[in-house]
N, C-alpha and C positions, 0 to 999 in steps of 0.2 A: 472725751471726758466731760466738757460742760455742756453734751447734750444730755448725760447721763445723768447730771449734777440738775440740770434744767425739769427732764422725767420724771426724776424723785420730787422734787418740792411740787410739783402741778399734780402727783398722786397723792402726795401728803394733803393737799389741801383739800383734792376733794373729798379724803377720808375725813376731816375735819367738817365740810361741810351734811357728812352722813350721819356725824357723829352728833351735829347740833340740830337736828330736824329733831322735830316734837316739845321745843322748849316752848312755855309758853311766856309772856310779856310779865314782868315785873314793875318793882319801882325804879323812878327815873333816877339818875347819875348823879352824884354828889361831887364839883371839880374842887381842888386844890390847887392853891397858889404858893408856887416856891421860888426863888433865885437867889442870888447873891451879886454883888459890887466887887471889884478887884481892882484897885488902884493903887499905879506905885510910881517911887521918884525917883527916877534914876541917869548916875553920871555915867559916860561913855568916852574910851578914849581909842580912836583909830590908830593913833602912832604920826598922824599929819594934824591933827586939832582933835578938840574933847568938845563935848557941850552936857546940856543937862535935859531932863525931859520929865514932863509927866504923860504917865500912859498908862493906856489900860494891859493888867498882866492878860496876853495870849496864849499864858501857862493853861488859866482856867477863867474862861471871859470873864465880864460880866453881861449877865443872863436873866431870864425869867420862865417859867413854864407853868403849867396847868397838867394837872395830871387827874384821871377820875376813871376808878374802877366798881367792877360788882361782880361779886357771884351767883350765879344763876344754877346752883345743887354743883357739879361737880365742875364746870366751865367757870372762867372770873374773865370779860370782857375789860378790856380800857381802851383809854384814849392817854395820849402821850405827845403832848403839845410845847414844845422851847423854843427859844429864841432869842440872842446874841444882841445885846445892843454896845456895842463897842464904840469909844470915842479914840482917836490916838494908838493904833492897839502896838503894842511892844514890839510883835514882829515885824511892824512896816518902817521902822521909825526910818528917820534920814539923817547922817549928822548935818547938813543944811538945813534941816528944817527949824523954820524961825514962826510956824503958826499953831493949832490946837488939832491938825492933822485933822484925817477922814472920820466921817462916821460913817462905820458898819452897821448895816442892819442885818443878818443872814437868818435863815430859816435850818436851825438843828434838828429839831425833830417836829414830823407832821405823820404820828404813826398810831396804829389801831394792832391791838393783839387778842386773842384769844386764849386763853392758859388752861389746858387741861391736865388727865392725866395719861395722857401720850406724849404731851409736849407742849409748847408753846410756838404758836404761830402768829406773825407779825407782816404787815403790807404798808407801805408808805414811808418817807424819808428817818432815815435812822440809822443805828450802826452796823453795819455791815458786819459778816462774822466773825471775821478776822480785828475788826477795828478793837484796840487796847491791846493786842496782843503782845505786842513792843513797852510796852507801860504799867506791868506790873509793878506796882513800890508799895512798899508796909513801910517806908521811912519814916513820915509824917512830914515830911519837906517838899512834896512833889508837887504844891502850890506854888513853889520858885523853881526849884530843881528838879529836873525829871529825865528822862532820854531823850524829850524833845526837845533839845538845845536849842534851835533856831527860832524858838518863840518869842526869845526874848533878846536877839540881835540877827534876826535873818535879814532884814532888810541895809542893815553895814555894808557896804562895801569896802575891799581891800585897797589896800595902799601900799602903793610902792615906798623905796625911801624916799625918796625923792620928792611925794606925797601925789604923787599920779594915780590913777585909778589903774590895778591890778590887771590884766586881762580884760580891760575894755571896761571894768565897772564889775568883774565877781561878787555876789554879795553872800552873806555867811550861808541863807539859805541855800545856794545854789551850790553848796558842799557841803552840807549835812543834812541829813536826814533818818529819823529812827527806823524808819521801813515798816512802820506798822500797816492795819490794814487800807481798806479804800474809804475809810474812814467814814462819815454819812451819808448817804446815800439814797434814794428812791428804789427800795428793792422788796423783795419780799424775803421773808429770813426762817426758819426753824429752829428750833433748839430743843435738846433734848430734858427725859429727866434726869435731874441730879441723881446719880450713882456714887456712895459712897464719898461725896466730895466733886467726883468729874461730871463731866458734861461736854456736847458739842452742838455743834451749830454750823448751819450752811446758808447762804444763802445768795441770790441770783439778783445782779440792776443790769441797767441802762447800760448799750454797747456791750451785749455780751460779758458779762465780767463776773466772775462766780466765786464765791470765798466759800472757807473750809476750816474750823477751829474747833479746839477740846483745851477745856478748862481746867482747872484744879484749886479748892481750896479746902485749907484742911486747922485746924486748931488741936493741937495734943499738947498736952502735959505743961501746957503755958506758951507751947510753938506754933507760932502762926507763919502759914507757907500760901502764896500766893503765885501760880503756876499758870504758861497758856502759849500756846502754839497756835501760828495760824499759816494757812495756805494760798495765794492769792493769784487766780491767773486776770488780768490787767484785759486779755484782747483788745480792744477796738476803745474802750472807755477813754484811755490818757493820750489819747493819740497815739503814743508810741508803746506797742505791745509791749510786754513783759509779764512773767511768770515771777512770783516774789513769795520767800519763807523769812518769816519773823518767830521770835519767841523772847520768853524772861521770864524769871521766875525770882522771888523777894521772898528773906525768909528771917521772921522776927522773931528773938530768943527770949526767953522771958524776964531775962534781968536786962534788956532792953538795948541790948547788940542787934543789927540787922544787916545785910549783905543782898543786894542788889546788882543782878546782871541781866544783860538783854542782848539780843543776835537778829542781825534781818540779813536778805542774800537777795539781791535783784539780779534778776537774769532778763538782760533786753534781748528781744525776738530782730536783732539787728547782726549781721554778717559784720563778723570780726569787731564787735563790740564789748567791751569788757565790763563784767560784773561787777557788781557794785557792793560794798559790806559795809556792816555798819556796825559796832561794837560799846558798848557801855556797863560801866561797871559803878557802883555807890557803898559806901562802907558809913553808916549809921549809926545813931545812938538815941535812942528816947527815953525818957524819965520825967515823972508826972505830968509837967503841964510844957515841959520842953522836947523839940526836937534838932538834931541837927546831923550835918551828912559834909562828906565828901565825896568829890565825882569826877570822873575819866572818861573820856570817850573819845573815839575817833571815826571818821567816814572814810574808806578808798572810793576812789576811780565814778564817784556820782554823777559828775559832768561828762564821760567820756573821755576823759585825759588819763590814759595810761601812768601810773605810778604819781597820780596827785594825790595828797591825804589831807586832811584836815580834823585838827584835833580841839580839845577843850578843857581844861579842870577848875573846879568851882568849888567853894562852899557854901553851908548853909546855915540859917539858925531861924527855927519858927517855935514862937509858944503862942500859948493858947489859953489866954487869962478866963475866958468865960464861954461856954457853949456855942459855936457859930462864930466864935469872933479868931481871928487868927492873924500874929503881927512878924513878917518874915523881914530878912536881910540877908541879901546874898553878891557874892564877890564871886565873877567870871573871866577867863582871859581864854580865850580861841587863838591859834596856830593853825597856818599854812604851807604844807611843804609844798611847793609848787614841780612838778613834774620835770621843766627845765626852765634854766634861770634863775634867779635870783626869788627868794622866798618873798611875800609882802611883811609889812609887820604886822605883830600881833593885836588884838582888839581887846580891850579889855571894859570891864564894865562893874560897877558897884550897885544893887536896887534895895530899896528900901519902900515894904508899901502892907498892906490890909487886903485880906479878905474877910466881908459879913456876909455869912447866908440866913438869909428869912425862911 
């Protein structure tokens, strides 16, 4: 299958390159500069001591990029340039930590596309097909809140009563996870045109690993649906193969109820290794310039430990006084059932912080 997945885009592309012969040179590229800041303050309590923190939210960094396109008659070329400057990020934090934490520098996107009317094709780091497919939300809270719990207490570790470290030091990320795709990547990608709302996309990186997704979004009668499934075989990329289905779909009513759910399924290519699932669900509200949500989730069996779960329920509240400006507050407590033995305690956490995008 991933040589077949592999044939297709290396035919795609050369039909692409048949398809742009005879253009001739234009004017040069006009870039755009965009980002935003995302900084929050947040109390943490393990069940052994609390402390306080500022960080950057790892919901949605903060970032910068350059973006710059043009159409050339029925082709539109760009460039697609970001970059993460994280100080402190959320997901790493340590309840010992007594300094201003690591800076992040990472490279998000370093990608080049061509948009026709056969498709759109893409080379160079970016999202992979599958990536978002776990993260569908029309909430308006998914700046705090989203399926990816662990962004903003993955780095916790569990505590016993007793206030020992849980399993040698478990930490929240290392039991949860939304399962979306292989997230950015160095690959090259396809995606279709929009049909009626849908769409798909494939696309092939590094270590063999091939992703496979189909879209949906649709606006009727004041209903906005937000839909996407992805298919992910892993090979050689994470070290440890595996084959992995994610999806969610979010669906906002127009007098401003919304209903969020999401599904991933890892299947490790390991003899007598059990599956891993991953479940989340949000029940929302939005009205003019507020939003706010509650949220459920749970992870089985991530680490390999037969009948471990780990869950989570949170709320939200984000308004949004002026264009780009966004002021959120959200309340988290994470659960461990522990497989055998005694459960740790629960984690629980309070943030309070801003995002501005320019």
């Amino acid at each position: 299958m991933k040589h077949t997945c592999t044939r297709t885009l290396m035919s795609l592309c050369t039909a692409a390159l048949i398809a742009f012969a005879g253009f001739t040179p234009a004017d040069a590229f006009e870039a755009k500069l965009t980002g935003q800041v995302n900084q929050m303050f947040m109390w943490a309590d393990d069940g052994d001591r609390d402390d306080v923190f500022v960080a950057d939210n790892a919901n949605s960094s903060t970032r910068f990029r350059f973006n710059a396109s043009k159409a050339f008659g029925k082709v539109t070329a760009g460039v697609h340039l970001e970059f993460d400057a994280q100080r402190n990020s959320s997901s790493a934090l340590k309840m010992d930590q007594n300094n201003d934490g690591g800076f992040n520098w990472n490279d998000r996107w370093l990608n080049l596309f061509f948009d026709t009317e056969f498709g759109k094709f893409e080379i160079g780091k970016g999202s992979g097909a599958a990536d978002s497919t776990a993260e569908m939300d029309l909430s308006g809270t998914s700046v705090i809140n989203y399926s990816g719990v662990a962004d903003t207490a993955g780095g916790f570790i569990w505590k016993n009563s007793d206030g020992s470290d849980f399993d040698g030091g478990a930490t929240v990320g290392q039991v949860r996870n939304n399962m979306d795709g292989i997230s950015r990547n160095e690959r090259v990608r396809y995606n279709t045109p929009k049909f009626g709302g849908f769409s798909m996309a494939t696309s092939f990186t590094n270590g063999e690993a091939w992703e496979v997704a189909g879209f949906y979004a649709a606006d009727f009668a004041g209903n906005k649906v937000a839909a996407a499934v992805g298919y992910v075989d892993g090979n050689r990329r994470a070290g440890v193969a595996y084959k992995q289905l994610s999806g969610s779909v979010s669906w906002l009513m127009p007098f401003g109820l919304n209903l969020t759910g999401a599904y991933g399924l890892r299947d490790f290519d390991a003899a007598g290794r059990t599956d891993a699932e991953n479940y989340y669900f949000k029940l929302g509200y939005k009205f003019d310039i507020h939003a706010m949500s509650v949220e459920y989730g749970w992870t089985e069996d991530l680490r390999g430990v037969q009948g471990e779960e780990s869950s989570n329920w949170g709320v939200a509240y984000v308004v949004t006084p002026w264009k780009g400006v966004e002021l959120y507050t959200s309340y988290r407590q994470y659960m461990l059932d522990a497989a055998t033995g005694s459960d740790p305690d629960d984690i629980r956490q309070v943030m309070v912080g801003s995002r501005i995008r320019f």
